[in-house]
Biopython code that builds the backbone (N, CA, C, O; Angstrom):
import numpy as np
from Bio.PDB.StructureBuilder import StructureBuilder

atoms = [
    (1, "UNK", "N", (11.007, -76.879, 27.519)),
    (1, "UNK", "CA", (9.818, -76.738, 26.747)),
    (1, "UNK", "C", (8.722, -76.160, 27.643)),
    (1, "UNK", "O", (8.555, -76.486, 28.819)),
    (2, "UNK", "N", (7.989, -75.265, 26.964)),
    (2, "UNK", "CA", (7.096, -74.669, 27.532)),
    (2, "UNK", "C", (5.511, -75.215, 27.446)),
    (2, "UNK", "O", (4.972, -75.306, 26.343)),
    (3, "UNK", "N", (4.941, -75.500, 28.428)),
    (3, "UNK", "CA", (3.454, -75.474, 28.405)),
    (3, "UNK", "C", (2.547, -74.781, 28.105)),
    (3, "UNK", "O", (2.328, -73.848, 28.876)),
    (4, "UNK", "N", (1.743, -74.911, 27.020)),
    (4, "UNK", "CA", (0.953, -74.024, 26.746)),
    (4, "UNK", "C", (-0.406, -74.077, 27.363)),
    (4, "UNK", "O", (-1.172, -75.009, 27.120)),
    (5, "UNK", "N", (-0.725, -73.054, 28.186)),
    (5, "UNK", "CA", (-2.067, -72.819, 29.008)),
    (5, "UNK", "C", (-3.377, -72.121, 28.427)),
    (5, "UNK", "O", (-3.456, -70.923, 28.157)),
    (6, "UNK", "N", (-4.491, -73.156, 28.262)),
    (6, "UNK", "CA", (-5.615, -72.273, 27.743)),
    (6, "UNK", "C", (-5.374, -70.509, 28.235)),
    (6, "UNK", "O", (-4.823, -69.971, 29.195)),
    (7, "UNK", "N", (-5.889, -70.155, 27.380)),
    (7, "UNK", "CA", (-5.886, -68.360, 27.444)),
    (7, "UNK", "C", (-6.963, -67.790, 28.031)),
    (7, "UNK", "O", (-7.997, -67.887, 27.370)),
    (8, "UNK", "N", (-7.042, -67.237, 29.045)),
    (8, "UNK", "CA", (-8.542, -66.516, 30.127)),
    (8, "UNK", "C", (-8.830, -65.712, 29.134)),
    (8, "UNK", "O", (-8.318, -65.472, 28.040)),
    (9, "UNK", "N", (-9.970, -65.248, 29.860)),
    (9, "UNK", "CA", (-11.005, -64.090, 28.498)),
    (9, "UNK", "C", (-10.579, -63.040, 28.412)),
    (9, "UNK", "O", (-10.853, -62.475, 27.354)),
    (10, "UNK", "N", (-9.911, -62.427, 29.202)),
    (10, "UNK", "CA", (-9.295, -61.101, 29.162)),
    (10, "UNK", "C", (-7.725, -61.106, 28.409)),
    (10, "UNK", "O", (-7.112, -60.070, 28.151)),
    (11, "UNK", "N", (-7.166, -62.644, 28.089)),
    (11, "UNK", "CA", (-5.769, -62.458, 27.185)),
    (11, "UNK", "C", (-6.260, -62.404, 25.703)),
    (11, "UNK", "O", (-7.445, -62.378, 25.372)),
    (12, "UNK", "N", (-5.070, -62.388, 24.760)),
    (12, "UNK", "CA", (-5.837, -62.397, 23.519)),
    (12, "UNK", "C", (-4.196, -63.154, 23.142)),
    (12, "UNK", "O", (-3.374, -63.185, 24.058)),
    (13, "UNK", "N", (-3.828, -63.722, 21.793)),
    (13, "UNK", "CA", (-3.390, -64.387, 21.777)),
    (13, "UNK", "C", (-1.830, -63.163, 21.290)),
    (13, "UNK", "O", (-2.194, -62.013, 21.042)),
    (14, "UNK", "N", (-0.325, -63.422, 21.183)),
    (14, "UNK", "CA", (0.796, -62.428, 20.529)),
    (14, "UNK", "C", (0.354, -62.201, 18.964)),
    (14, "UNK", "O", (-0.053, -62.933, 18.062)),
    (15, "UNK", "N", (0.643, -60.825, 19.109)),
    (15, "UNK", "CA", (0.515, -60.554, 17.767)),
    (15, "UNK", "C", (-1.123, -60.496, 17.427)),
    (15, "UNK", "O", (-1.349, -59.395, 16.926)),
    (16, "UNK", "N", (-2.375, -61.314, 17.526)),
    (16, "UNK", "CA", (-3.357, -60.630, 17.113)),
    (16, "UNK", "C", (-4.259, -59.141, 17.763)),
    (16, "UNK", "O", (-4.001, -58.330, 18.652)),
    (17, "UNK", "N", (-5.019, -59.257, 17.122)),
    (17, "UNK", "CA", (-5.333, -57.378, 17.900)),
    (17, "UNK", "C", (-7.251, -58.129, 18.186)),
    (17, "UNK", "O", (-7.787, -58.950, 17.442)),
    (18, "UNK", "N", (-7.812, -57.570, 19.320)),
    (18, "UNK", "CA", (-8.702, -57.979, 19.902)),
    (18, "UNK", "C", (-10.176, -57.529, 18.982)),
    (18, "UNK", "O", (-9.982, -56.431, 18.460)),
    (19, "UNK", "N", (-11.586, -58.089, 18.653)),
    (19, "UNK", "CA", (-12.724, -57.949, 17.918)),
    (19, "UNK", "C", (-13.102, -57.056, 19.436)),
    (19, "UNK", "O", (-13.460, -57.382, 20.568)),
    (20, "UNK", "N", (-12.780, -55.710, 18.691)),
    (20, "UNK", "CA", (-13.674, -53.920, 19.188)),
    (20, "UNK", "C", (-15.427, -54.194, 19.125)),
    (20, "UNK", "O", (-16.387, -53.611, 19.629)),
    (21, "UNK", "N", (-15.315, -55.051, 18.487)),
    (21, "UNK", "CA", (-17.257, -55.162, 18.430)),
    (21, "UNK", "C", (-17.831, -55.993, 19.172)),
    (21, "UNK", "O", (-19.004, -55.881, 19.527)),
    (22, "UNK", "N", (-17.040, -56.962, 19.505)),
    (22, "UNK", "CA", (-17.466, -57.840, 20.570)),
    (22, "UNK", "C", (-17.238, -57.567, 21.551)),
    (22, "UNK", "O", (-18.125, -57.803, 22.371)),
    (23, "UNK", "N", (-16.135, -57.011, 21.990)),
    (23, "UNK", "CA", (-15.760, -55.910, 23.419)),
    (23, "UNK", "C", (-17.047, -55.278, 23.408)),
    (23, "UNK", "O", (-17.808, -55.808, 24.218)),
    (24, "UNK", "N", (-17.440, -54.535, 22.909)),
    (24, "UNK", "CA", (-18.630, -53.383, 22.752)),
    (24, "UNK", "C", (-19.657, -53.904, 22.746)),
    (24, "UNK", "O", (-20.502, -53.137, 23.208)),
    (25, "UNK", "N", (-20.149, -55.046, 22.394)),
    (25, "UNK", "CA", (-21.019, -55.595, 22.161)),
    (25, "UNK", "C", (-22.538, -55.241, 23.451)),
    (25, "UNK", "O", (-23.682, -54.836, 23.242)),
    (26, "UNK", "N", (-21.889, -55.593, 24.606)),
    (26, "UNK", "CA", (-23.213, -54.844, 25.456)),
    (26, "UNK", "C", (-22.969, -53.524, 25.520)),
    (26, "UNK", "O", (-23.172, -53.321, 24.323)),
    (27, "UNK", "N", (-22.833, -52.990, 25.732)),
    (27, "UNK", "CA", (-22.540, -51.426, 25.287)),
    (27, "UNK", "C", (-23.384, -50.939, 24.018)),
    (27, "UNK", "O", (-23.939, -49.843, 24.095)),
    (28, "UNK", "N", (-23.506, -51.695, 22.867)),
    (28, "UNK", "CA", (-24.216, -51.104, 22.081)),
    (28, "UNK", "C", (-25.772, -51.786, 22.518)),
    (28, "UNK", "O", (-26.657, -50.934, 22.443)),
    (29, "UNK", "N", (-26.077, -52.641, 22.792)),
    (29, "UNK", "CA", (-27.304, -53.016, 23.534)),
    (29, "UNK", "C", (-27.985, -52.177, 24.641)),
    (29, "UNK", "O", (-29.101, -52.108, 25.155)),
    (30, "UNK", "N", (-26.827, -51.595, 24.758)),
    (30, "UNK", "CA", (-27.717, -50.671, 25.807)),
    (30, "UNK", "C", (-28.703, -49.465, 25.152)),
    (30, "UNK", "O", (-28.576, -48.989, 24.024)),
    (31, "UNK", "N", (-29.552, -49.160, 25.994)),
    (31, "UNK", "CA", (-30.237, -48.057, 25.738)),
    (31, "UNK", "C", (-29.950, -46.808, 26.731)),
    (31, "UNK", "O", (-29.450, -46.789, 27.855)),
    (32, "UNK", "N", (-30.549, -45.567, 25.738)),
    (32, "UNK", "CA", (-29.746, -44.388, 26.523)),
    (32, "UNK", "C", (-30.708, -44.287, 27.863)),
    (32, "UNK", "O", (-31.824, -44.803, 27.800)),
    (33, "UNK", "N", (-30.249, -43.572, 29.174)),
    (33, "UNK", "CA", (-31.315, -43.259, 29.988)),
    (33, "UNK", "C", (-31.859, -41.946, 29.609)),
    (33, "UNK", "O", (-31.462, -40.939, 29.024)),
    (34, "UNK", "N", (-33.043, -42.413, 30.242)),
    (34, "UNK", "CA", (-34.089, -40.982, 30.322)),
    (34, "UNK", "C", (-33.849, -39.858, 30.808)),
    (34, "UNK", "O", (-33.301, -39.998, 31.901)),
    (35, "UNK", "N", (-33.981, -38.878, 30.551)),
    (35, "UNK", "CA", (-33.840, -37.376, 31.500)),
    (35, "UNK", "C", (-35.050, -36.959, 32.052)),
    (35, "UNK", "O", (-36.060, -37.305, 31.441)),
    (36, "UNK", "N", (-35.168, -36.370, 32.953)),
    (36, "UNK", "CA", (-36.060, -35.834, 33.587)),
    (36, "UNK", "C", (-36.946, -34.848, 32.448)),
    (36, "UNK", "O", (-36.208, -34.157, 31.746)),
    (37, "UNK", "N", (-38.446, -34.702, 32.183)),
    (37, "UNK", "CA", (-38.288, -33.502, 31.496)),
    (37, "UNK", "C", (-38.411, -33.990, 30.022)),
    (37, "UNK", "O", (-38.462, -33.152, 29.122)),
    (38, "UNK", "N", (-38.452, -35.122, 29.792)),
    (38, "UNK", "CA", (-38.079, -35.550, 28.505)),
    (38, "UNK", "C", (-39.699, -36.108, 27.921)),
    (38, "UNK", "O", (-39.958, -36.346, 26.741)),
    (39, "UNK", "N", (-40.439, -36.203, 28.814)),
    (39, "UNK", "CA", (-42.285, -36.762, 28.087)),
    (39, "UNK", "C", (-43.113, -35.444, 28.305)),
    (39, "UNK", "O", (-43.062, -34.758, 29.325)),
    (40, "UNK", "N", (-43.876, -35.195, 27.209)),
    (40, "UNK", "CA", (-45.015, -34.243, 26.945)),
    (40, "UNK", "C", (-45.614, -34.208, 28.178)),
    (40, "UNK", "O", (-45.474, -35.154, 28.953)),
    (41, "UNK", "N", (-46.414, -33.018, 28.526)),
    (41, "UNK", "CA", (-47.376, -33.132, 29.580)),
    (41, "UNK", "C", (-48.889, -33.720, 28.881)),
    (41, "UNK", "O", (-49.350, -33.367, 27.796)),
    (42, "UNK", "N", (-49.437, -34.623, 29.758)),
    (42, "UNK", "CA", (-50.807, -35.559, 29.025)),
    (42, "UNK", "C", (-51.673, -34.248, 28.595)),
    (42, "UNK", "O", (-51.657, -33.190, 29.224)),
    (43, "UNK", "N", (-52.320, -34.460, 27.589)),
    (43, "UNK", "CA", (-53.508, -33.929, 26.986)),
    (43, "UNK", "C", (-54.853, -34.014, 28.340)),
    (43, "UNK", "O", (-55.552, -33.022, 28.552)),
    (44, "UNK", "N", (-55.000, -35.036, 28.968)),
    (44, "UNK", "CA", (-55.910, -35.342, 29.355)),
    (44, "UNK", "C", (-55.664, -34.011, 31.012)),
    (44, "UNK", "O", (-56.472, -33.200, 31.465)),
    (45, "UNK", "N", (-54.499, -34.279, 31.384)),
    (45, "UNK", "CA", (-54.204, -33.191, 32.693)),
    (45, "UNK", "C", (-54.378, -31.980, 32.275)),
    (45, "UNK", "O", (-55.146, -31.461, 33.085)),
    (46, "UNK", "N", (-54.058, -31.110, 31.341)),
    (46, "UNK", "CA", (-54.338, -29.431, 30.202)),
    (46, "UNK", "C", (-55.504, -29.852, 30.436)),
    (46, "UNK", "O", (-56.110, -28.921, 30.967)),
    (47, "UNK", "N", (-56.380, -31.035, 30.303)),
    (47, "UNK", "CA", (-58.138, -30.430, 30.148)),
    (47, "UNK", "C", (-58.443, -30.250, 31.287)),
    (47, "UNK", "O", (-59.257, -29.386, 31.613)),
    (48, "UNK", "N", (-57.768, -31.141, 32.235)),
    (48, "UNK", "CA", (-58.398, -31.244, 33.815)),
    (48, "UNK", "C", (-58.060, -29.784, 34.726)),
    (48, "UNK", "O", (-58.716, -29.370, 35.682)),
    (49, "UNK", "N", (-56.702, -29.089, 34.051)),
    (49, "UNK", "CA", (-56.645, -28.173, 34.767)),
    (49, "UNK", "C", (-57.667, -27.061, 34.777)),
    (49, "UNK", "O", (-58.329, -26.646, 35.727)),
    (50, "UNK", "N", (-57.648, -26.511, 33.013)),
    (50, "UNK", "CA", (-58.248, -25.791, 32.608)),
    (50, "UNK", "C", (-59.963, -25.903, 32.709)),
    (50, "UNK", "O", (-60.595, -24.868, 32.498)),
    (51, "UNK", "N", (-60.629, -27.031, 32.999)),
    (51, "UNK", "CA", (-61.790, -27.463, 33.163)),
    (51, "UNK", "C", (-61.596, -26.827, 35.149)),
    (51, "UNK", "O", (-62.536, -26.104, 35.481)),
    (52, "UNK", "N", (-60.706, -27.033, 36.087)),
    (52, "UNK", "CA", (-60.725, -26.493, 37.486)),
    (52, "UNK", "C", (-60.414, -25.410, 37.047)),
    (52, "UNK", "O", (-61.399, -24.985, 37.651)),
    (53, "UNK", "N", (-60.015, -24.551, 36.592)),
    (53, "UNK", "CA", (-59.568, -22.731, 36.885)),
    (53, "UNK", "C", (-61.028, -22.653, 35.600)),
    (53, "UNK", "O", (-60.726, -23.841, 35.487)),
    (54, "UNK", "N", (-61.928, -22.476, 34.850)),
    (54, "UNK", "CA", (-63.132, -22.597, 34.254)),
    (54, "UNK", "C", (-63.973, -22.717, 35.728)),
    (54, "UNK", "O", (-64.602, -21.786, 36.231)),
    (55, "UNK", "N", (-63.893, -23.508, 36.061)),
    (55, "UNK", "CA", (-65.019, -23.612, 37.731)),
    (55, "UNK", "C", (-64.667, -22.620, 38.428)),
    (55, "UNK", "O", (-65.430, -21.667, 38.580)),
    (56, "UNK", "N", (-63.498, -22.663, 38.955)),
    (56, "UNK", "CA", (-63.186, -21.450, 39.873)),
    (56, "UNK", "C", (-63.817, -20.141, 39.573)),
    (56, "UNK", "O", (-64.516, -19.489, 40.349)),
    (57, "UNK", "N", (-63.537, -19.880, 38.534)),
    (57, "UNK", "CA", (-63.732, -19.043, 38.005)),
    (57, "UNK", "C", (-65.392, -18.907, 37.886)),
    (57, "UNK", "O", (-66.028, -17.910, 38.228)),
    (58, "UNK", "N", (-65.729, -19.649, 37.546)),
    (58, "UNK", "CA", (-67.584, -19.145, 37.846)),
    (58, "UNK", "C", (-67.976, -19.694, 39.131)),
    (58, "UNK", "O", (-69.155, -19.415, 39.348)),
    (59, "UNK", "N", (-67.503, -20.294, 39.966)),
    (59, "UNK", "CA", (-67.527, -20.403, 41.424)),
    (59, "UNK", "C", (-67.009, -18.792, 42.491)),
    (59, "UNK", "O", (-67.783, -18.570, 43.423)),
    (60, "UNK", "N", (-66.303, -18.202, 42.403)),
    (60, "UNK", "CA", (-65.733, -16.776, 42.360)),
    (60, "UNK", "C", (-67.104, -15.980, 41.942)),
    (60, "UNK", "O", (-68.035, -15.727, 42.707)),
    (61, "UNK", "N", (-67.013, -15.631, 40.506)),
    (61, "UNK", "CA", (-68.163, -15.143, 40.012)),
    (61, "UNK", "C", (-69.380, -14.931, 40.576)),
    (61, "UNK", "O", (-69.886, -13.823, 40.399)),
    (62, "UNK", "N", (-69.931, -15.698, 41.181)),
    (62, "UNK", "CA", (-71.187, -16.717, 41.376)),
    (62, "UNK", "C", (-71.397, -16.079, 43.031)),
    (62, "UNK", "O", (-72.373, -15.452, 43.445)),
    (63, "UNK", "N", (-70.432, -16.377, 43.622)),
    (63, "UNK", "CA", (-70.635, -16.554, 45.156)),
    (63, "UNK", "C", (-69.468, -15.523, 45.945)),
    (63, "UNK", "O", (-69.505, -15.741, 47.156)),
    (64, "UNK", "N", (-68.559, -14.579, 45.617)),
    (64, "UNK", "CA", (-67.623, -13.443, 46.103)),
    (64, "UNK", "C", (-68.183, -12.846, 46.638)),
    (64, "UNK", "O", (-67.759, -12.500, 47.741)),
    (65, "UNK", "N", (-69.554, -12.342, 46.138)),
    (65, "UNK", "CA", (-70.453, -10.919, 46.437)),
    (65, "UNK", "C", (-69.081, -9.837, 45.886)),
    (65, "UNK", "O", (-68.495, -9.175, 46.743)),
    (66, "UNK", "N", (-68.890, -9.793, 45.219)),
    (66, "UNK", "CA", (-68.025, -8.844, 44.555)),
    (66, "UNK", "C", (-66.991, -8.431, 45.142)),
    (66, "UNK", "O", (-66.248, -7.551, 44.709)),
    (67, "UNK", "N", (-66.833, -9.168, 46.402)),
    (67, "UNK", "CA", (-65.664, -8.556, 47.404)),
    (67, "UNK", "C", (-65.837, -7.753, 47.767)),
    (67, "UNK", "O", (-64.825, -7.060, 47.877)),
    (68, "UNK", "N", (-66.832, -7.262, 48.145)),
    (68, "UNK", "CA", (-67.139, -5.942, 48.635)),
    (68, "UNK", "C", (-67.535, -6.056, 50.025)),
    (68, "UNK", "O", (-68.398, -6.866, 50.363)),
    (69, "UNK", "N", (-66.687, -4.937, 51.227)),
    (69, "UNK", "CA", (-67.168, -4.920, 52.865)),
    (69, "UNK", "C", (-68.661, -4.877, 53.002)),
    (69, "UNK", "O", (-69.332, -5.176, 53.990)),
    (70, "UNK", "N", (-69.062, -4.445, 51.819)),
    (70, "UNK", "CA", (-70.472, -3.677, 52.578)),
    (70, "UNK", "C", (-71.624, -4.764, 52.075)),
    (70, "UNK", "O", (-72.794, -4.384, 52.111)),
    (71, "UNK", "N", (-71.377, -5.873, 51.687)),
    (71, "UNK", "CA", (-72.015, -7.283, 50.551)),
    (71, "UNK", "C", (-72.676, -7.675, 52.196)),
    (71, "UNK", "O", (-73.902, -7.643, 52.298)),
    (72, "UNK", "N", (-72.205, -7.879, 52.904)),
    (72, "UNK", "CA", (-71.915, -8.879, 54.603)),
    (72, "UNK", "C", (-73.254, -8.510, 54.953)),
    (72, "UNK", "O", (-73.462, -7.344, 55.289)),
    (73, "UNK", "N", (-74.358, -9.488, 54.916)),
    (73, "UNK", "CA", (-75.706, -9.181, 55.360)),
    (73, "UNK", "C", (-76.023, -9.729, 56.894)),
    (73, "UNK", "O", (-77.129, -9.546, 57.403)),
    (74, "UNK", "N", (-74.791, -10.518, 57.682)),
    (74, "UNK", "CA", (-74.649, -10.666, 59.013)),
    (74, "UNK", "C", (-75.900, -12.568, 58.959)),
    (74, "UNK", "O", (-76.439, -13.373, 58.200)),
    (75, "UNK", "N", (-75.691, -12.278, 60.180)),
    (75, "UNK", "CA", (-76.738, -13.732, 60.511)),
    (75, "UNK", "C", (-77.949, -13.492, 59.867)),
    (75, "UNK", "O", (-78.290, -14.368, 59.072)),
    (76, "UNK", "N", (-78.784, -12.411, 60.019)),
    (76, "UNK", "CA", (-80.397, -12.139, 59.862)),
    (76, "UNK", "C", (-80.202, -12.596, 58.494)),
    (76, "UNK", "O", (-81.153, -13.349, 58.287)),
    (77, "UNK", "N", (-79.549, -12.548, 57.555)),
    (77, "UNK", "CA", (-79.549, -13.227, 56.011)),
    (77, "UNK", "C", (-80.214, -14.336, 55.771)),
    (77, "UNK", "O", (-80.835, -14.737, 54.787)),
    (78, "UNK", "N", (-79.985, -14.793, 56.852)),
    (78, "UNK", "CA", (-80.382, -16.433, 57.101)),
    (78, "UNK", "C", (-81.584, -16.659, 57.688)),
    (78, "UNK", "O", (-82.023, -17.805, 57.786)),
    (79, "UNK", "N", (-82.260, -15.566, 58.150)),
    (79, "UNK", "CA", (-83.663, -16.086, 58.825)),
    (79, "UNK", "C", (-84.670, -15.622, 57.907)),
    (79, "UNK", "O", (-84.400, -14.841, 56.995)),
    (80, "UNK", "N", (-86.007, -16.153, 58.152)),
    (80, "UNK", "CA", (-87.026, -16.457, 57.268)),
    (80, "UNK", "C", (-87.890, -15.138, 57.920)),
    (80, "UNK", "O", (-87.984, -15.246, 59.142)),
    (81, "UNK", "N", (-88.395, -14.189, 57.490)),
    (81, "UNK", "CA", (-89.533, -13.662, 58.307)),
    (81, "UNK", "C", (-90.186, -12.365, 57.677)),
    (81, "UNK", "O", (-89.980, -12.089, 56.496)),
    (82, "UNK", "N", (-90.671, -11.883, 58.174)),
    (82, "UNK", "CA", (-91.052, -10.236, 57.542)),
    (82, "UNK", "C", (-90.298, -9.510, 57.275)),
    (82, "UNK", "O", (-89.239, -9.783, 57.839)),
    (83, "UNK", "N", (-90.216, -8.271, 56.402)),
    (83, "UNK", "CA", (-89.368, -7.237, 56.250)),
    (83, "UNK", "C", (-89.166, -6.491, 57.322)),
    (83, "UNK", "O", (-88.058, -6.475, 57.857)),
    (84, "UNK", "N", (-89.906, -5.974, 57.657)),
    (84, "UNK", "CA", (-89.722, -5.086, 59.247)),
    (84, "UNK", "C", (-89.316, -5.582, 60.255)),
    (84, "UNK", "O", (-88.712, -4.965, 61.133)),
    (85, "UNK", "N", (-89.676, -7.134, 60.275)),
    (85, "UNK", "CA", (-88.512, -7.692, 61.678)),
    (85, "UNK", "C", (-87.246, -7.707, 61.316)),
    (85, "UNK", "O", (-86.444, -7.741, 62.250)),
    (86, "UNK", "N", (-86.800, -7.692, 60.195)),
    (86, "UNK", "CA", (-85.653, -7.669, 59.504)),
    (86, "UNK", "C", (-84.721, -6.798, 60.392)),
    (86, "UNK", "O", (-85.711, -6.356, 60.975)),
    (87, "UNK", "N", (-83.877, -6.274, 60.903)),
    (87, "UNK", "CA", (-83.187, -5.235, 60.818)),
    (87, "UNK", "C", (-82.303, -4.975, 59.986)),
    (87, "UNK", "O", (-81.689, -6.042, 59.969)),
    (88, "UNK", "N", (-81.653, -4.125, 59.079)),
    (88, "UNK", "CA", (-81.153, -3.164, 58.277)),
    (88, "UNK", "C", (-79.657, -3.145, 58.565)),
    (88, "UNK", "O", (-79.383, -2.691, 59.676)),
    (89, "UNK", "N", (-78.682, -3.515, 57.855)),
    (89, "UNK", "CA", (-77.231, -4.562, 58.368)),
    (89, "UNK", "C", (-76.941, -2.566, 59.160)),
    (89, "UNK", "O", (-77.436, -1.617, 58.552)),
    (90, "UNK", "N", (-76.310, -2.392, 60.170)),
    (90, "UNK", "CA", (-75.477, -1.071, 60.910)),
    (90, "UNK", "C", (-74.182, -1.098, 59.197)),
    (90, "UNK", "O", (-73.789, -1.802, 58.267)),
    (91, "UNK", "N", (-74.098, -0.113, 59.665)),
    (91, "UNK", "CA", (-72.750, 0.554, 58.616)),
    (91, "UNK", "C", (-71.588, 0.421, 59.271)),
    (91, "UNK", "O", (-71.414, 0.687, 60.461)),
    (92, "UNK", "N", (-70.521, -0.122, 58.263)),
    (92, "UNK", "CA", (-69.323, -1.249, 59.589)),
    (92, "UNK", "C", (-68.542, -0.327, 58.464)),
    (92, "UNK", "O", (-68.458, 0.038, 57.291)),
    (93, "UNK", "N", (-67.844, -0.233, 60.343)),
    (93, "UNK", "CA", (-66.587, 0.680, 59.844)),
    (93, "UNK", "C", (-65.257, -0.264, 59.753)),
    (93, "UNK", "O", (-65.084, -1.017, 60.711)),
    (94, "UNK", "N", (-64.413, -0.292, 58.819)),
    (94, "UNK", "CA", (-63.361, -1.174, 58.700)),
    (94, "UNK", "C", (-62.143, -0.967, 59.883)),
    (94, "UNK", "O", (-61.355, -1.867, 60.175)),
    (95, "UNK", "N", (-62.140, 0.140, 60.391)),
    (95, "UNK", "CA", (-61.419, 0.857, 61.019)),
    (95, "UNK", "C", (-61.493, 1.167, 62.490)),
    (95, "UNK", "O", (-60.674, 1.931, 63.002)),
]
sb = StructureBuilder()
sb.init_structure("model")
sb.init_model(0)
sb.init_chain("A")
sb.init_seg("    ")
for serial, (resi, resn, name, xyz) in enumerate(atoms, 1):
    if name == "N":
        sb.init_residue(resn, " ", resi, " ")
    sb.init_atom(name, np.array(xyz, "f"), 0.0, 1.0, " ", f" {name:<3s}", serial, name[0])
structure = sb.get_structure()
């Protein structure tokens, strides 16, 4: 005569066929993962950028002197005094 031994969780008993949903059971609890790439860019960062290239842009404007070699008024720009003590920027050759 044979002894019959409680059954571990992984046997199932002859002849029946195992509950697929309870196997599965965490498996369907799970949630999918995220992908990279997968959330909107914030509303609030589009304003922040576009609010910095808006500045730049009249910061540029404003203060370039048009990019131009010949804009360069040298140090004397900076001093306070008469016109005639002034001297008259020399003509700069790039070259």
């Amino acid at each position: 005569m044979t002894s019959r031994r409680p059954l571990d969780m992984h046997e199932q008993l002859a002849g029946t066929e195992p509950d697929v949903e309870e196997m599965h059971e965490v498996v369907y609890r799970e949630k999918t993962e995220p992908f990279e790439g997968g959330q909107p860019v914030p509303a609030e960062m589009i304003v922040a950028a576009f609010a910095l290239l808006l500045f730049g842009g009249w910061y540029l404007g404003n203060y370039s002197a048009d990019f131009a070699v010949d804009r360069y008024e040298g140090p004397a720009a900076f001093h306070a005094g008469p016109a005639e003590q002034t001297k008259s920027p020399a003509e700069i050759d790039p070259m």
